[in-house]
C-alpha positions in Angstrom: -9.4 9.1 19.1 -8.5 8.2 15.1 -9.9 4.8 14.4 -8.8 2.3 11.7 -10.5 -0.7 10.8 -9.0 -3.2 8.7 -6.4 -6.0 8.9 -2.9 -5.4 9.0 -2.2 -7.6 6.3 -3.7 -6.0 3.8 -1.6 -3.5 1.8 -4.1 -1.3 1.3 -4.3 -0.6 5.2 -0.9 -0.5 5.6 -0.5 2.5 3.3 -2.4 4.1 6.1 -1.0 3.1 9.1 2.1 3.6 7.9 1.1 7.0 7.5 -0.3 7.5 10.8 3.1 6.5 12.1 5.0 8.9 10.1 2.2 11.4 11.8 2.7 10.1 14.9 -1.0 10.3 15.3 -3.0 8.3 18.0 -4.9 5.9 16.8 -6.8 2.3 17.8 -6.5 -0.3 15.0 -9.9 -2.5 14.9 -9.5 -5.8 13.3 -12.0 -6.4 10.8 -11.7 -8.2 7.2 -10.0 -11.6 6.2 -10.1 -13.9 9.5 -12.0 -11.3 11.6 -14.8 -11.0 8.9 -17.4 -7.9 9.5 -17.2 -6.6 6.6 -20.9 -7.4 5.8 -22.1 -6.0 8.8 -24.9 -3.0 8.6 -22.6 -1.2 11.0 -19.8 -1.9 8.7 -21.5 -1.1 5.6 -23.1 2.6 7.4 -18.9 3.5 7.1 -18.3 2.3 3.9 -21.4 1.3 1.5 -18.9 -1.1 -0.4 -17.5 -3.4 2.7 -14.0 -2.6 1.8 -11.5 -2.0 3.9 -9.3 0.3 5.4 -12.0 3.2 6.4 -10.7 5.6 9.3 -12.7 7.8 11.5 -11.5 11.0 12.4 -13.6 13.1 14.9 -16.5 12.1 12.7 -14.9 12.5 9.4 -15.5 9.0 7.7 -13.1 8.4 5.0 -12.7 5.2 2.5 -10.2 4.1 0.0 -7.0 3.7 0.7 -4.7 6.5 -1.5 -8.0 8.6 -0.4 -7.0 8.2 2.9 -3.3 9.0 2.6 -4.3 12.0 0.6 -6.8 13.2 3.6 -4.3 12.5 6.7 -1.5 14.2 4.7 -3.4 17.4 4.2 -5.0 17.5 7.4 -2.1 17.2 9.4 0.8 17.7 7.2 0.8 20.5 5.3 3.9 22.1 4.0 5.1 18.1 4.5 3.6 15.1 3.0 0.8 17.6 1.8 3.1 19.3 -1.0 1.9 23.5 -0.4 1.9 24.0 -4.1 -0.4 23.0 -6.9 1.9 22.2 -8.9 3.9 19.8 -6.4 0.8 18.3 -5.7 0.1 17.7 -8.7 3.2 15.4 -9.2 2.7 13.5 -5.9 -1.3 13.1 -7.3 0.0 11.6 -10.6 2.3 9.2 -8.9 -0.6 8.5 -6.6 -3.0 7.7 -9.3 -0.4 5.6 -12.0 -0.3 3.3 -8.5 -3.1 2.9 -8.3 -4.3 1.9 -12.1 -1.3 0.5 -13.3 1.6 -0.4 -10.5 -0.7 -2.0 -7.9 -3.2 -3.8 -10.0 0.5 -5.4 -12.1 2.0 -6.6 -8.8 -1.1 -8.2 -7.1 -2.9 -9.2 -9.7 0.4 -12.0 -9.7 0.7 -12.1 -5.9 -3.0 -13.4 -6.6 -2.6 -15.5 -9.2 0.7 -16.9 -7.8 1.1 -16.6 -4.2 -2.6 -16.6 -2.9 -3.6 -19.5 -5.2 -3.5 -22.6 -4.0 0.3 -24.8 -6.0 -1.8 -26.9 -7.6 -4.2 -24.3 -9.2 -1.1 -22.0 -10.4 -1.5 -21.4 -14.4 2.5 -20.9 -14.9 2.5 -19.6 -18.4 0.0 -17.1 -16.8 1.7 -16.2 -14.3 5.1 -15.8 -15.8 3.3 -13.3 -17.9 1.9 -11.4 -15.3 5.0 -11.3 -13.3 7.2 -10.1 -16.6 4.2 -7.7 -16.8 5.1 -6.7 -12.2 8.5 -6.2 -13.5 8.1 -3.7 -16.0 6.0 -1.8 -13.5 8.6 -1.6 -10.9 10.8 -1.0 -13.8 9.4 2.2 -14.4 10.8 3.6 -11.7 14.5 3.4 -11.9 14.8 6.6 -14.1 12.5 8.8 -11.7 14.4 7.5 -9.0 17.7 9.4 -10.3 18.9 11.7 -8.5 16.1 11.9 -6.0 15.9 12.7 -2.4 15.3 9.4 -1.5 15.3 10.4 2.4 12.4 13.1 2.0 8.8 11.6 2.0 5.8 13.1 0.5 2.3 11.5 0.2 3.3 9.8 -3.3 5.7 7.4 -1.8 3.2 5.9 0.3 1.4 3.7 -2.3 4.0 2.9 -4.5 6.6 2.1 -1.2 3.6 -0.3 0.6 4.4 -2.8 -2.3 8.1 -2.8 -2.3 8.3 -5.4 1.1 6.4 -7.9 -0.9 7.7 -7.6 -3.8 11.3 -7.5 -2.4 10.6 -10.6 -0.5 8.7 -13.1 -2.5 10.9 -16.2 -3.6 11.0 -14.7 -6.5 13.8 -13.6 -9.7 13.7 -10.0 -9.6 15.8 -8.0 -12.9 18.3 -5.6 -11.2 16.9 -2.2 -10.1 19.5 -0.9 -7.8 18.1 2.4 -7.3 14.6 1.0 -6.4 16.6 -1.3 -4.2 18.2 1.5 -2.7 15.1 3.3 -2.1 13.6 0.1 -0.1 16.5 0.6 1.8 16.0 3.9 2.7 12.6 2.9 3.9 13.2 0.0 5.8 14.8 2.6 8.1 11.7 4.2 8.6 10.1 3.3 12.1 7.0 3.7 10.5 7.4 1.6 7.2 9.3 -1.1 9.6 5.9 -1.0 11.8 3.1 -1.0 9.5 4.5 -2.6 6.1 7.3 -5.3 6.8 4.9 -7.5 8.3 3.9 -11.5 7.8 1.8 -11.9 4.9 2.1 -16.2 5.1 -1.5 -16.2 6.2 -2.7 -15.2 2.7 -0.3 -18.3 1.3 -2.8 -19.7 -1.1 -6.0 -18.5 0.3 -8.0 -17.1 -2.8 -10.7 -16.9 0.2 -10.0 -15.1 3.1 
C-alpha cells in the first residue's frame, strides 16, 4: 500500500493527502515530524537525505517534496485529469506550480511564522504588518486569473496554491476583499477531499517556533 509520512498539520503534507483523496487512492498516513519527531532517524533520512517531510512510498517509488509529489501522483494516476495531456497545458499548471512555490507560499508563511507561530511577546509588529501587506499582494494576484475560470474543474496547479487558502481564510486576521478568491475557497470547501486533508486544526503550532 501508498505510504505517507508526515504530520497532518503541515501544509506541505496536506497538498498531498489532499490529493490522494481526490485519487481516491489507499493509503496509510505515518505520523512523523513536529510532536512525533523522526525526522532524524537513519531510516528517515535513507527516504529523504534532507529529513523533511511529506515523502510517500509507492510500490518502491520514493518521492520527496511536496509540489513534486503532487506532480508525480497526478501523472501516475491521473492522466488526461489532474495530469493536463498537453504540453502546453502542462505547462500552465507547472508555472502556477512553481510561482507557489517561490513567491505565494514563502509570502504567506513566512508571516504565519513570524506572526502566528511566534510566541505574543516576541512578535516584531512593524515586521509583520509588512510581511502580511506583502501575503496580501500575493493572494492578490490571483483575482484576475480567477476570471472567468472553471472554478469546479481541478488540475494539479490548484493543489498548492488551494492548501493555503484555509489558513489564510481563517486567521484572525483583516483580509482586503477578493471575492473571486473567496469564491473559489468556497468551491473547495465542498470538496470531500480538501474538507479532509486541509481544513484541519493548526492551534498546535500557536506560537511554537519549535516544534
Amino acid at each position: 500500500m501508498l505510504k505517507l509520512w508526515g504530520r497532518m498539520s503541515s501544509i506541505n503534507v496536506q497538498k498531498v493527502a489532499w490529493t490522494l483523496g481526490e485519487l481516491n487512492l489507499a493509503h496509510e498516513q505515518v505520523d512523523v515530524g513536529g510532536r512525533f519527531g523522526g525526522l532524524d532517524s537513519p531510516e528517515f533520512l535513507a527516504r529523504n537525505p534532507h529529513g523533511r517531510i511529506p515523502v510517500i512510498d509507492d510500490d518502491g517509488t520514493t518521492v520527496w517534496e511536496s509540489n513534486a509529489i503532487v506532480r508525480y501522483l497526478c501523472a501516475r494516476y491521473s492522466p488526461d485529469g489532474l495530469w493536463p495531456s498537453s504540453a502546453a497545458a502542462r505547462a500552465k499548471s507547472d508555472q502556477w506550480m512553481e510561482w507557489s512555490a517561490t513567491s505565494l507560499q514563502p509570502a504567506f508563511m513566512e508571516f504565519f511564522w513570524s506572526w502566528y507561530r511566534t510566541p505574543a511577546t516576541m512578535r516584531d509588529e512593524e515586521r509583520n504588518a509588512a510581511l502580511l501587506a506583502r501575503a496580501h499582494s500575493a493572494f492578490a494576484a490571483l483575482e484576475p486569473v480567477l476570471a472567468g475560470a472553471d472554478l469546479g474543474r481541478l488540475t494539479m496547479a490548484d493543489i498548492p496554491i488551494g492548501s493555503l487558502l484555509y489558513r489564510y481564510f481563517t486567521l484572525e486576521i483583516a483580509r482586503p476583499p477578493l471575492p473571486r478568491l473567496e469564491a473559489w475557497y468556497a468551491k473547495l470547501g465542498g470538496r470531500p477531499a480538501y474538507r479532509e486533508s486541509v481544513m484541519r486544526p493548526y492551534d498546535e503550532l500557536k506560537g511554537r517556533l519549535a516544534f
